[in-house]
gemmi code that builds the backbone of each chain (N, CA, C; Angstrom):
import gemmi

chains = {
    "A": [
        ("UNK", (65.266, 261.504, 69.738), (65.760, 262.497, 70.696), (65.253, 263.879, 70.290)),
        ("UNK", (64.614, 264.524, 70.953), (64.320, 265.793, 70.858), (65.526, 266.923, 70.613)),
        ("UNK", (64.793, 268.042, 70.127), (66.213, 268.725, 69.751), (65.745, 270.560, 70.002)),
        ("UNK", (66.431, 271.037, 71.017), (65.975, 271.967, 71.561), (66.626, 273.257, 70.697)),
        ("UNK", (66.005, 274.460, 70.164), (66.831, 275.680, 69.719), (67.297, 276.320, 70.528)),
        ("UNK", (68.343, 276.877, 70.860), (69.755, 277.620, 71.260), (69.020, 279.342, 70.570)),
        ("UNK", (68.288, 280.287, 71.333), (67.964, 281.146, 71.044), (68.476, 282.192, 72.111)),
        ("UNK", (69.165, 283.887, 71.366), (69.863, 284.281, 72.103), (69.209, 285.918, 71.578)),
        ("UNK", (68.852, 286.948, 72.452), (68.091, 288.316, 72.068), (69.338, 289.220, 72.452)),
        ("UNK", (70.331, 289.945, 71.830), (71.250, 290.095, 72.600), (71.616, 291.661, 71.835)),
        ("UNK", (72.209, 292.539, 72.577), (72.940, 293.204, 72.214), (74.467, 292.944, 71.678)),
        ("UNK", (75.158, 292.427, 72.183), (76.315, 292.101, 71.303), (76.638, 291.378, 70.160)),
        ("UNK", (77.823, 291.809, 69.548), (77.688, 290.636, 68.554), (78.361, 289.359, 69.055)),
        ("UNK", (77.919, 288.332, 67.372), (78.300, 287.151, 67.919), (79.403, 286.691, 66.921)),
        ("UNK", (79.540, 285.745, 67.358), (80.290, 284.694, 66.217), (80.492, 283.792, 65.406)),
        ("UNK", (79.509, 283.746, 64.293), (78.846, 282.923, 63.880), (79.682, 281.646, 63.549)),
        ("UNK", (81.016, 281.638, 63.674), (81.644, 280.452, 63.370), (81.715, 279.243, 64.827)),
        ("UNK", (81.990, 280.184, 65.573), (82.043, 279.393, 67.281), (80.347, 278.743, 67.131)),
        ("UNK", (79.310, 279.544, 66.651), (78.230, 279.396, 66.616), (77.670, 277.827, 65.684)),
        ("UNK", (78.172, 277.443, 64.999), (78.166, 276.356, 63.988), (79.066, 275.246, 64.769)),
        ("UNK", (80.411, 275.651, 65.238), (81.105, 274.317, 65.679), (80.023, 274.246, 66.800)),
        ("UNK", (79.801, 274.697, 67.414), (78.499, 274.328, 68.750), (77.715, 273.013, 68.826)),
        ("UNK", (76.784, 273.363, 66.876), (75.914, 272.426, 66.482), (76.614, 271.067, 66.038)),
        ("UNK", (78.170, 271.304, 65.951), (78.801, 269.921, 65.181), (79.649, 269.096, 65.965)),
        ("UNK", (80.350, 269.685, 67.026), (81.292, 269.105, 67.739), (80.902, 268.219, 68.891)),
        ("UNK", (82.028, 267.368, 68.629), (81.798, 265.737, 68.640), (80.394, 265.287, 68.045)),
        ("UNK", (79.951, 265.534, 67.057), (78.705, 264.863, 66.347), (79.108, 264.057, 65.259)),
        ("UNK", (78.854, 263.118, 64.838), (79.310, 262.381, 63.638), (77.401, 262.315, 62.314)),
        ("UNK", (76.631, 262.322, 63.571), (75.429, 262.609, 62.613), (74.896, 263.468, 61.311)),
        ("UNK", (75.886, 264.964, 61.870), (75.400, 265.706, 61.281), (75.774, 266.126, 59.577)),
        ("UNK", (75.273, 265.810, 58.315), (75.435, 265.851, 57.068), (75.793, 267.468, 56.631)),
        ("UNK", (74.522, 268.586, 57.490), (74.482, 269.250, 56.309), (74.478, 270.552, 57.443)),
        ("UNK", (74.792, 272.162, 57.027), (75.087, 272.925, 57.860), (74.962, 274.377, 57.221)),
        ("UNK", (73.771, 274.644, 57.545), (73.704, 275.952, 56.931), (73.124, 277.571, 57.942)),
        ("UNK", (74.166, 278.082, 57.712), (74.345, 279.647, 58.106), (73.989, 280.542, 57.857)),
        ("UNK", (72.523, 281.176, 58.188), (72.944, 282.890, 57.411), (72.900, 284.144, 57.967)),
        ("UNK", (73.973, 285.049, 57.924), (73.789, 285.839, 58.523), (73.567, 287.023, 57.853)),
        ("UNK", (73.109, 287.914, 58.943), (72.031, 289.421, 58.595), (73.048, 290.127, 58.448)),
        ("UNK", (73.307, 290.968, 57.968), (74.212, 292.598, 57.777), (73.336, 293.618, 57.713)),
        ("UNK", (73.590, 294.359, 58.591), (73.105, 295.961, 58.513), (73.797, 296.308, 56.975)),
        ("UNK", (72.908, 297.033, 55.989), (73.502, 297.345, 55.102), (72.836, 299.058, 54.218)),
        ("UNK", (73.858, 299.517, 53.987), (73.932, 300.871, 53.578), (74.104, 301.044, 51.714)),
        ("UNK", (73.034, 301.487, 51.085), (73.010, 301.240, 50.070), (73.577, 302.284, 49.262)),
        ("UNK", (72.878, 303.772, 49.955), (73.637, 304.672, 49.400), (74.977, 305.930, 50.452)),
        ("UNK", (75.135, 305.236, 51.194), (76.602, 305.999, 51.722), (75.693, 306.813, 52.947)),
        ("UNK", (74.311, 307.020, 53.361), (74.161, 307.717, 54.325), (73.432, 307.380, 55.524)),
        ("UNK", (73.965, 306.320, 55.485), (73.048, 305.358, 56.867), (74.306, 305.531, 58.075)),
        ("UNK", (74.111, 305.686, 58.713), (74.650, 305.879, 59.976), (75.151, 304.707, 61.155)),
        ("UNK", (73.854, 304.426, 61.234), (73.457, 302.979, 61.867), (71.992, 303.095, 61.636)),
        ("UNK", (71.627, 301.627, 62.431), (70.114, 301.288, 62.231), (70.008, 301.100, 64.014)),
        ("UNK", (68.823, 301.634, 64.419), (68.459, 301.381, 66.067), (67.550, 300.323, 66.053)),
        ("UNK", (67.583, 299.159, 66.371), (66.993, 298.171, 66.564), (66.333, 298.112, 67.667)),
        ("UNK", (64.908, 298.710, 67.799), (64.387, 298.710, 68.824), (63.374, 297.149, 69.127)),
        ("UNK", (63.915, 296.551, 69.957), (62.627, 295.049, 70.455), (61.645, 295.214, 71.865)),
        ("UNK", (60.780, 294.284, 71.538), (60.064, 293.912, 72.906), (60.235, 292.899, 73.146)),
        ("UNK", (61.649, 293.401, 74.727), (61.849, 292.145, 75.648), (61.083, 291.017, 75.927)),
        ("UNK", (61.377, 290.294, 76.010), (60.603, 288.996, 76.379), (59.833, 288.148, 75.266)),
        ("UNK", (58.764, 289.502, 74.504), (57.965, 288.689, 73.569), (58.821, 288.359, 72.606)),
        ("UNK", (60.454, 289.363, 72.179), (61.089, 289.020, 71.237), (61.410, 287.319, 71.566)),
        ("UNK", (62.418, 286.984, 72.660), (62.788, 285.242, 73.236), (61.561, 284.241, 72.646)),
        ("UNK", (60.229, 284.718, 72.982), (59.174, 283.963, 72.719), (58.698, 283.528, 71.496)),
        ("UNK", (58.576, 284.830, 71.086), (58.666, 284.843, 69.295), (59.348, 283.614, 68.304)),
        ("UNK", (60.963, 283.835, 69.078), (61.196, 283.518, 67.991), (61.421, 282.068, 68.521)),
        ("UNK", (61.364, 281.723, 70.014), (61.429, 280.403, 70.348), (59.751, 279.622, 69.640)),
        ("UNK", (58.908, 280.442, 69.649), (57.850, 279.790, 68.974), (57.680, 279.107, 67.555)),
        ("UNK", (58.441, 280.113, 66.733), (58.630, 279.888, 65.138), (60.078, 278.838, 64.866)),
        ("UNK", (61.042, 278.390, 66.168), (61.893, 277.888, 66.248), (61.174, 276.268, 66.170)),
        ("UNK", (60.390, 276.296, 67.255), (59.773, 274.838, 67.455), (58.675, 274.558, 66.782)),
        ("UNK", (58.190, 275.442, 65.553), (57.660, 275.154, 64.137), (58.658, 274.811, 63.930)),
        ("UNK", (59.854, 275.441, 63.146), (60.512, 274.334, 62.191), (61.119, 272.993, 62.728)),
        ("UNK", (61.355, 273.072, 64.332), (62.103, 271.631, 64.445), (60.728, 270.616, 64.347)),
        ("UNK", (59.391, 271.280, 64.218), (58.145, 269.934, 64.223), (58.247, 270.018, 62.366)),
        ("UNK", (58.944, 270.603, 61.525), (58.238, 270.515, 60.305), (59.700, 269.251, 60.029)),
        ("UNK", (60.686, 269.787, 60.167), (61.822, 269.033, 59.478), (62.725, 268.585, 60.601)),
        ("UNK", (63.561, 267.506, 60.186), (64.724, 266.530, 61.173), (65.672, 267.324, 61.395)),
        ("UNK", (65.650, 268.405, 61.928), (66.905, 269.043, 62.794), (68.117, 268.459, 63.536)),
        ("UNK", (69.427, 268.460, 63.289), (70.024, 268.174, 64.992), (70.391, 269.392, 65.444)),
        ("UNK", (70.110, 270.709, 65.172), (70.180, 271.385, 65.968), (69.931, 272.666, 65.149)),
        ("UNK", (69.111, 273.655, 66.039), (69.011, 275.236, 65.320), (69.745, 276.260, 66.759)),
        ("UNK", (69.959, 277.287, 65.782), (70.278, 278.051, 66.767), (69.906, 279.349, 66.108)),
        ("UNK", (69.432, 280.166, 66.876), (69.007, 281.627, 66.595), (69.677, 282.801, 67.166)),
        ("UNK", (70.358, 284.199, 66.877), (70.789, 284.910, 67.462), (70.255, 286.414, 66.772)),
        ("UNK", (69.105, 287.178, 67.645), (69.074, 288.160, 66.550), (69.570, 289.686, 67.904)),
        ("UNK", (70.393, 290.218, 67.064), (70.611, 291.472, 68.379), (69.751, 292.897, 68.094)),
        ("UNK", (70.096, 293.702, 69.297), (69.406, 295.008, 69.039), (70.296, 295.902, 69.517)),
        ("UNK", (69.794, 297.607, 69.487), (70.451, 298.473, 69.694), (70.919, 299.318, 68.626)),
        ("UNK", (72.511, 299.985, 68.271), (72.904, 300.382, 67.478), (73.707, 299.744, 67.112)),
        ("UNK", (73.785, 299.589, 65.367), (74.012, 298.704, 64.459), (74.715, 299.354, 63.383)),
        ("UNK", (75.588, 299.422, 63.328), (76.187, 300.083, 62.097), (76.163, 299.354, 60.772)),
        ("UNK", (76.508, 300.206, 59.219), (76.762, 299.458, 58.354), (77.966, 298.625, 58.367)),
        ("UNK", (77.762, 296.838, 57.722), (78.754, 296.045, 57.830), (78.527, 295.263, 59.233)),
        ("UNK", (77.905, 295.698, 59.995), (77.939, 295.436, 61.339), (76.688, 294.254, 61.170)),
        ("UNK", (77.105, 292.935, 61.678), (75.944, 291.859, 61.966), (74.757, 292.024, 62.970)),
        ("UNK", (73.648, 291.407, 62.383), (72.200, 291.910, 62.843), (71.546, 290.097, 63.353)),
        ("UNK", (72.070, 289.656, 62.619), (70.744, 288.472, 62.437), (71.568, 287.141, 62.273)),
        ("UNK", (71.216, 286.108, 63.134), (72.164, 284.426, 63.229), (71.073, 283.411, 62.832)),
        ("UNK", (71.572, 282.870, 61.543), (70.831, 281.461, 61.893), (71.316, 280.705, 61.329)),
        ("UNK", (71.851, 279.803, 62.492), (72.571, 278.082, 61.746), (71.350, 276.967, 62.179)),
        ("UNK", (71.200, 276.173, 60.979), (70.504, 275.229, 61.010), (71.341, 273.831, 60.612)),
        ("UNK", (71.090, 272.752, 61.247), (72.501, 271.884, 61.209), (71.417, 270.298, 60.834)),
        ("UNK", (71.767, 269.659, 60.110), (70.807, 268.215, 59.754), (71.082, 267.276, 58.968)),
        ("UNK", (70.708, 265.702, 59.141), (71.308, 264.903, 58.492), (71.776, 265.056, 56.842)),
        ("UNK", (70.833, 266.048, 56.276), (70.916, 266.254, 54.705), (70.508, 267.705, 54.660)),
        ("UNK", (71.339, 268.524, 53.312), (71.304, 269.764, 53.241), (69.398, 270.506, 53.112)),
        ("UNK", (68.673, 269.424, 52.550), (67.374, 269.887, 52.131), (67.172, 270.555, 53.389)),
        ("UNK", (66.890, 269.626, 53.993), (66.172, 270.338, 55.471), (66.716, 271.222, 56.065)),
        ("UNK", (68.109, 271.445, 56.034), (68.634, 272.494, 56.229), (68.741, 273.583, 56.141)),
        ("UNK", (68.649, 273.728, 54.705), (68.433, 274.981, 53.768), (66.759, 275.763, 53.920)),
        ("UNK", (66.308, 274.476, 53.994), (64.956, 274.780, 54.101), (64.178, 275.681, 55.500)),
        ("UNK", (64.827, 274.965, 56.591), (64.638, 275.235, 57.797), (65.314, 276.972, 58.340)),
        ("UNK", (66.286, 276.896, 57.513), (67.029, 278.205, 58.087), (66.167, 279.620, 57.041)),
        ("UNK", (65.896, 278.837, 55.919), (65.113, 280.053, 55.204), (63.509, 280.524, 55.752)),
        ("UNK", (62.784, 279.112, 56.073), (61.746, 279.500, 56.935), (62.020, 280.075, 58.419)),
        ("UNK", (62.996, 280.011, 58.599), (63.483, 280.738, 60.369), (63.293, 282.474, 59.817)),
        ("UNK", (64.021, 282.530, 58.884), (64.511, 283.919, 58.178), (62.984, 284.651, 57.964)),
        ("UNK", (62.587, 283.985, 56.907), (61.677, 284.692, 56.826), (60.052, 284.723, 57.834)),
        ("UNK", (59.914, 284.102, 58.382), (59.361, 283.696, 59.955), (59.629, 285.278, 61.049)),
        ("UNK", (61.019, 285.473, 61.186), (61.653, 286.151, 61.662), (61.069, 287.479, 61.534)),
        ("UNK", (61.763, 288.015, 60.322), (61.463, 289.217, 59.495), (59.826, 289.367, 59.385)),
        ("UNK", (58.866, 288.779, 59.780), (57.252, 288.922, 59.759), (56.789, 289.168, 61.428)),
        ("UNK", (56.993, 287.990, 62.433), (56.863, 287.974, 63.737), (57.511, 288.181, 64.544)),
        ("UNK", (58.733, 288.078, 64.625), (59.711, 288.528, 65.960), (59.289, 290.268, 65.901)),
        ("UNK", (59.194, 290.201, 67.476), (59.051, 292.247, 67.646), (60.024, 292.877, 67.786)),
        ("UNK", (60.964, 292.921, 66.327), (61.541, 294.137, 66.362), (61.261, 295.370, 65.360)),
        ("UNK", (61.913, 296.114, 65.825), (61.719, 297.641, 64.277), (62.979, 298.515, 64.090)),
        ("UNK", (63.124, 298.922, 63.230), (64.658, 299.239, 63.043), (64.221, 301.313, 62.788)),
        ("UNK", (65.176, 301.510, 63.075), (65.190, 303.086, 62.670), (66.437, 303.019, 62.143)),
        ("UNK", (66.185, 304.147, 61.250), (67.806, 304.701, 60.742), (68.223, 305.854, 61.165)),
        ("UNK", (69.349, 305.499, 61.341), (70.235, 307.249, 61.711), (70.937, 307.743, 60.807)),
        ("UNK", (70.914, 308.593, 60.091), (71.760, 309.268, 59.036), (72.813, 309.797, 59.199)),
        ("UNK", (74.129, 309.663, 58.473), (75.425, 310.051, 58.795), (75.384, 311.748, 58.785)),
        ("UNK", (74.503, 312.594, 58.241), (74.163, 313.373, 58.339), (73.412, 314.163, 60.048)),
        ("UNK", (73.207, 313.102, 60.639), (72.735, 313.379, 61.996), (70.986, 313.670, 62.412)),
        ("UNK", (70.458, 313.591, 60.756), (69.065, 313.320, 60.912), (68.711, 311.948, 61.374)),
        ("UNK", (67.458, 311.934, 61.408), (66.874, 310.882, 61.979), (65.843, 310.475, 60.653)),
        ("UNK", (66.730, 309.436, 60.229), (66.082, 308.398, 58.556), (64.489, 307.952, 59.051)),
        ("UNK", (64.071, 307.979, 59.771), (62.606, 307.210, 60.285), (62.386, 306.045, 60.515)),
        ("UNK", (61.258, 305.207, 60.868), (61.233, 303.825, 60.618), (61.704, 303.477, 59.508)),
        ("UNK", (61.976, 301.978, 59.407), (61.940, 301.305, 58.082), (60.736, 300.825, 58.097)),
        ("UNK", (60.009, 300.804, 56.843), (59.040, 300.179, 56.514), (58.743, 298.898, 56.250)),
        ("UNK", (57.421, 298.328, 56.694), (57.574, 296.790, 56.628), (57.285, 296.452, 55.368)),
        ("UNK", (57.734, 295.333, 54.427), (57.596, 295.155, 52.901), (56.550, 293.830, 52.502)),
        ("UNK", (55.945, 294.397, 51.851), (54.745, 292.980, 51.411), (55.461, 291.913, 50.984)),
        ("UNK", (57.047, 292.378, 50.528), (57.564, 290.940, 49.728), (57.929, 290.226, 51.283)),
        ("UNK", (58.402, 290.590, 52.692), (58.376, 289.842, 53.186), (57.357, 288.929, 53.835)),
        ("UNK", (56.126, 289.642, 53.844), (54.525, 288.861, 54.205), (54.517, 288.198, 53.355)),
        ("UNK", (54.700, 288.010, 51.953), (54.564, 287.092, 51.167), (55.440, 285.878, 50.928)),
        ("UNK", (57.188, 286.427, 51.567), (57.928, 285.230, 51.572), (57.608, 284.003, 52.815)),
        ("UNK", (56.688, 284.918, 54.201), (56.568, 283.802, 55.149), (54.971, 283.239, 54.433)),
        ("UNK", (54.253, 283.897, 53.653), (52.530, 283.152, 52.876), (53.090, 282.194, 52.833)),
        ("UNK", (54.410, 281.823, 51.803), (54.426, 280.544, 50.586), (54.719, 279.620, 51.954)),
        ("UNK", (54.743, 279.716, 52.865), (55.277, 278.407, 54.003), (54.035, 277.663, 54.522)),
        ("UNK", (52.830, 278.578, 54.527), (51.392, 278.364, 55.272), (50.799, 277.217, 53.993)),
        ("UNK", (50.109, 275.990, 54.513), (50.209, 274.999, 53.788), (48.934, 274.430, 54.463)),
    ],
    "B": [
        ("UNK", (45.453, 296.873, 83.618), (46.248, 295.885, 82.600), (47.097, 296.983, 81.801)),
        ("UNK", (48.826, 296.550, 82.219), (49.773, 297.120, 81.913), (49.719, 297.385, 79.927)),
        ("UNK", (49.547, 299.002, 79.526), (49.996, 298.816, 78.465), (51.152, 299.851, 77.991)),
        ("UNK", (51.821, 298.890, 76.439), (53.297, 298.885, 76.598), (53.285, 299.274, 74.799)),
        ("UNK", (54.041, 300.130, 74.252), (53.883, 300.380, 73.065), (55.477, 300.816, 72.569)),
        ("UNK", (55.851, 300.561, 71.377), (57.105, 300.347, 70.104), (56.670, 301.216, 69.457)),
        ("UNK", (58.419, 301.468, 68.970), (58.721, 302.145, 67.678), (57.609, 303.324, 67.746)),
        ("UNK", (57.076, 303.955, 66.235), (56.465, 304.885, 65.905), (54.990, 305.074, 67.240)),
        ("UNK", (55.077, 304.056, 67.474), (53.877, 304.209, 68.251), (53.861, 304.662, 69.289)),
        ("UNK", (55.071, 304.347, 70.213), (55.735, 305.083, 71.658), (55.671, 306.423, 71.205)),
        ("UNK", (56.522, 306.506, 69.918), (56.985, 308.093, 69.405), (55.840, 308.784, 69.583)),
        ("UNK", (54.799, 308.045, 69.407), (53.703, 308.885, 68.640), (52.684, 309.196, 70.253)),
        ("UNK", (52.529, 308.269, 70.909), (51.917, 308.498, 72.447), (52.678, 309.609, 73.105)),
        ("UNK", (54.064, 308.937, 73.499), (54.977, 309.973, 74.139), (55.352, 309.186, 75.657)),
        ("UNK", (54.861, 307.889, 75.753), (55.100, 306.838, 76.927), (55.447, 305.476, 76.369)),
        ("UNK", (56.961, 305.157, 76.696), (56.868, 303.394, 76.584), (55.738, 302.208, 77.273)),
        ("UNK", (55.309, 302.823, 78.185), (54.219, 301.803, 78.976), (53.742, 302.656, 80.407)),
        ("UNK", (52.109, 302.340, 80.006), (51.261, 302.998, 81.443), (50.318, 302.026, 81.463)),
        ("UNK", (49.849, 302.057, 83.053), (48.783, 301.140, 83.423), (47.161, 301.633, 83.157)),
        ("UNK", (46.684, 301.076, 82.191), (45.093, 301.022, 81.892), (44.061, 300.941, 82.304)),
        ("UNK", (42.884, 301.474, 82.829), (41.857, 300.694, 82.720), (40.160, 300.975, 82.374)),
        ("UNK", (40.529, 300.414, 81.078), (39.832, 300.125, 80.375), (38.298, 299.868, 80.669)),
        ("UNK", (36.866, 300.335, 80.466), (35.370, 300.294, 81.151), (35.587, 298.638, 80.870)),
        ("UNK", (34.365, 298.333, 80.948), (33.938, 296.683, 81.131), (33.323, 296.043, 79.549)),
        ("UNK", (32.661, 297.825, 79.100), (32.073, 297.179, 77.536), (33.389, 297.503, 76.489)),
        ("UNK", (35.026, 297.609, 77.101), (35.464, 297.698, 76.126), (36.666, 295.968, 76.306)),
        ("UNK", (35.773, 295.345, 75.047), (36.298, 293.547, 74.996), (37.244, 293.098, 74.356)),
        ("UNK", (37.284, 294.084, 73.294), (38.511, 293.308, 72.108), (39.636, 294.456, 71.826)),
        ("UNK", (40.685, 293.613, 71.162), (42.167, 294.665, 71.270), (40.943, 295.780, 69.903)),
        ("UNK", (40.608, 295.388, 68.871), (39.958, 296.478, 68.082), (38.861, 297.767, 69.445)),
        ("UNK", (38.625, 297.319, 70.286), (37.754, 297.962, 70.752), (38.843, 299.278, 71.796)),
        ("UNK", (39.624, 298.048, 71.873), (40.997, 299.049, 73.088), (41.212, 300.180, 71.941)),
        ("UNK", (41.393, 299.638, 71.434), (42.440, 300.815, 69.932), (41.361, 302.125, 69.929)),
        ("UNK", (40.038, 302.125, 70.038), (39.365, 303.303, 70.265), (38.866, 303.968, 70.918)),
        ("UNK", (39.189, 303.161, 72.005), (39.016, 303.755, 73.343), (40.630, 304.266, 73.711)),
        ("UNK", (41.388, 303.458, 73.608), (42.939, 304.462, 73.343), (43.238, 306.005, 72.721)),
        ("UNK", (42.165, 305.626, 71.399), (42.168, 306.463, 70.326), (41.854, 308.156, 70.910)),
        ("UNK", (41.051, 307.488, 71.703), (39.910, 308.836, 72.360), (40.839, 309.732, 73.278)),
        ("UNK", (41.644, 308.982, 73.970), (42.582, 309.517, 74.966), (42.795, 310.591, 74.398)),
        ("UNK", (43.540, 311.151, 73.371), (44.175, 312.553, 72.940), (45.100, 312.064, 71.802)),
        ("UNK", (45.090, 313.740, 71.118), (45.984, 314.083, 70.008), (46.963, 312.676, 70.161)),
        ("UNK", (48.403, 312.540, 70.348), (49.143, 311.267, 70.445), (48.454, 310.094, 69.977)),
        ("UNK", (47.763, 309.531, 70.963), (46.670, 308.393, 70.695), (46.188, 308.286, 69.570)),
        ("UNK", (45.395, 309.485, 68.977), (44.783, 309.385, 67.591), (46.013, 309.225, 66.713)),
        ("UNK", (46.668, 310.003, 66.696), (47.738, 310.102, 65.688), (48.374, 308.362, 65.719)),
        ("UNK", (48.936, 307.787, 66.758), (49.431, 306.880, 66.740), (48.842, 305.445, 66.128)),
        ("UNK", (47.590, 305.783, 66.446), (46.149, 304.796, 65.458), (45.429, 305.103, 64.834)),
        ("UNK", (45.494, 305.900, 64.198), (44.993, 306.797, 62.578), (44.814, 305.357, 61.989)),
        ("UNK", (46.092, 304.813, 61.575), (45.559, 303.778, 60.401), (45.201, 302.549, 61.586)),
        ("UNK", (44.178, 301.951, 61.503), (44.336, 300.091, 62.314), (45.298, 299.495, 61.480)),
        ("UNK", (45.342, 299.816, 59.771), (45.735, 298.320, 59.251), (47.198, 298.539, 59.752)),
        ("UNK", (47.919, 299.572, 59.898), (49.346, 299.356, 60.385), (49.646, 299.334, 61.898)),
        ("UNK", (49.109, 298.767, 63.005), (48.820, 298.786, 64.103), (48.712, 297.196, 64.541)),
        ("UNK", (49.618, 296.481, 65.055), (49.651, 295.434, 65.655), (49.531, 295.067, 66.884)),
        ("UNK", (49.071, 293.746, 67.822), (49.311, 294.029, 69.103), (49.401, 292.680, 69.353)),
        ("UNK", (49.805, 292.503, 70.897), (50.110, 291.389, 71.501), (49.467, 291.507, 72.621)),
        ("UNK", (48.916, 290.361, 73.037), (48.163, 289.776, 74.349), (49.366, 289.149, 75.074)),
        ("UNK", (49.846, 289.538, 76.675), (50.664, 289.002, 77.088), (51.893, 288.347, 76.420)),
        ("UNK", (52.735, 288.819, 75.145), (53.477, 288.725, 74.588), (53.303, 287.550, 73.099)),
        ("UNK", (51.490, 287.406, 72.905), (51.610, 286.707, 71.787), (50.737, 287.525, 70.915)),
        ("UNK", (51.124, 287.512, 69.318), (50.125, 288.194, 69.167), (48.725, 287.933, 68.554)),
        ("UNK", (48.340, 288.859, 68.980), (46.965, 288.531, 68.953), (45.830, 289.731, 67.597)),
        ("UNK", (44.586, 289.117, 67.169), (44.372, 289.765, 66.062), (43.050, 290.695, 67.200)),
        ("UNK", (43.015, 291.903, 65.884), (41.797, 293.044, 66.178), (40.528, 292.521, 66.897)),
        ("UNK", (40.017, 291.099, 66.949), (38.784, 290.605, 67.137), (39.193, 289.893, 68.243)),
        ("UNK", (40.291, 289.475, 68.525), (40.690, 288.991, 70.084), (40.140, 289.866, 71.626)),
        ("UNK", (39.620, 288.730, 72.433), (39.224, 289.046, 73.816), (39.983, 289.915, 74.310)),
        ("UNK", (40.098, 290.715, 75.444), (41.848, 291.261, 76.186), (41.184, 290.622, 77.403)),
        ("UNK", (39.955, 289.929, 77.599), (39.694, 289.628, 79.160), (40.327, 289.864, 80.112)),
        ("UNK", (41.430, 288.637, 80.313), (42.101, 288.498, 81.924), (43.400, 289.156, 80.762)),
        ("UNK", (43.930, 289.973, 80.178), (45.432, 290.190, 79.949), (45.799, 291.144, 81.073)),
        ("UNK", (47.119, 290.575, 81.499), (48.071, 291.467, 82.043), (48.810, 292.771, 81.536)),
        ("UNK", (49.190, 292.273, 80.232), (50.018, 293.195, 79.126), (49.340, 293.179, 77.718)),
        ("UNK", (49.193, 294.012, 77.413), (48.846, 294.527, 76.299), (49.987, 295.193, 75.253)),
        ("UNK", (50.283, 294.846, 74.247), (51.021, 295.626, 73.406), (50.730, 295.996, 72.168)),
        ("UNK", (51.250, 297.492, 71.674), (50.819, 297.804, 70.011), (52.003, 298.764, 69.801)),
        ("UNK", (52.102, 297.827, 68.619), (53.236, 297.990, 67.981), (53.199, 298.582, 66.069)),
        ("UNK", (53.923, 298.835, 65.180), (53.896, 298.856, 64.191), (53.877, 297.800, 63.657)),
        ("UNK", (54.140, 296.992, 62.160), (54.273, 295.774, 61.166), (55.831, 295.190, 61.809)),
        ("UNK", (56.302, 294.388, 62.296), (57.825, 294.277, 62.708), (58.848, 294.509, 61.111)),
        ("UNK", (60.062, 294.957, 61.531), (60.929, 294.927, 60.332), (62.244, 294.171, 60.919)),
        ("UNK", (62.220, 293.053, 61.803), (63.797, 292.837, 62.270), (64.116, 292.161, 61.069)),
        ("UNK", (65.127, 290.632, 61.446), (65.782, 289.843, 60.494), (67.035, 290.568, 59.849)),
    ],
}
model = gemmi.Model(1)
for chain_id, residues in chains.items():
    chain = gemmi.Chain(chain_id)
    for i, (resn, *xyz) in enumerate(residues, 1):
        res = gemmi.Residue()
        res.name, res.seqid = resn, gemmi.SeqId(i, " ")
        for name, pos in zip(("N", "CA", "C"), xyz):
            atom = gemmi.Atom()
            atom.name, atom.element = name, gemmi.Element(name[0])
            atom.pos, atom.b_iso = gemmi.Position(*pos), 0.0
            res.add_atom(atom)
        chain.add_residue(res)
    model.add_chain(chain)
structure = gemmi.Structure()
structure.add_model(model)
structure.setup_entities()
């Protein structure tokens, strides 16, 4: 049986627990169930929020593309993706991914290649706003994440 | 052929998206980028560097040496930072 990803580009937040019973209820198949979610996070006290700016459409595509890589690499019964945009405060959730499967390997595995997949190709970019009322700039993109989606290319 | 530009790069043009068009000898997204370039102050500034300059062909993306032939949409963007 084929197994389709549940991908959602959204401004609001979600719920990542409603989000997991989704992948499990009434299932008796499913072994293993793994979650992770994004936090906007403020390291030193002057982040404001983060503006999550995307491109409509190619974002859905994006990440439905790198979605149906992992359900061809590993035995999924189900992924689901939720990444939002807009303004984002610290503490405030950014990023969904439950990956649900007969055994934790693939699980674990699948939701970390979603992650870092994500963070390389989906089109978004974040700005910061400073509690100060400046404008923090882009965030910059980091080689450690080009290098966490390298180790997947095989 | 609609083009559509993100983040620093909008900032840096001063338009989310205008319609293009591009002569006939200009073939690849590297070739758009300098013929963009030429447009004015904004333009240059916004593609100063190529290596931090990404783009998408009709919403996939596509590298510097790619055709734009038949594209509808064109996009250039910065390195993404979501997740």
């Amino acid at each position: 049986m084929s197994v389709e990803a549940t991908i959602r580009v959204q401004a609001a937040d979600f719920d990542a627990a409603q989000e997991e019973a989704l992948l499990t209820q009434g299932r008796r198949d499913v072994g293993a169930l793994v979650a992770f979610t994004g936090l906007c996070r403020d390291d030193d006290g002057a982040l404001a929020a983060l503006e999550l700016e995307h491109y409509p459409g190619m974002a859905e595509e994006e990440i439905g593309r790198v979605a149906r890589d992992a359900l061809a690499r590993w035995p999924l019964t189900g992924l689901t993706v939720i990444h939002r945009h807009g303004l984002i405060r610290p503490g405030e959730r950014i990023v969904l991914v439950v990956a649900a499967a007969r055994h934790r390997g693939e699980a674990f595995a699948a939701a970390e290649f979603m992650m870092d997949y994500l963070k390389t190709r989906a089109p978004f970019w974040k700005k910061e706003r400073r509690v100060d009322g400046t404008d923090g700039g882009w965030v910059a993109a980091k080689d450690a994440d080009d290098s966490a989606a390298a180790r997947w290319e095989s | 052929m609609k083009a559509v530009y993100f983040a620093w790069v909008r900032e840096r043009i001063g338009v989310s998206e205008e319609e293009i068009d591009p002569p006939r000898e200009v073939e690849t997204v590297r070739q758009l980028v300098d013929w963009l370039s030429a447009r004015g102050e904004g333009y240059a500034a916004a593609f100063a560097n190529p290596k931090t300059i990404r783009a998408a062909i009709d919403k996939t993306h596509a590298a510097p040496d790619a055709p734009i032939g038949a594209a509808r949409e064109i996009a250039f963007f910065p390195p993404m930072t979501g997740g």
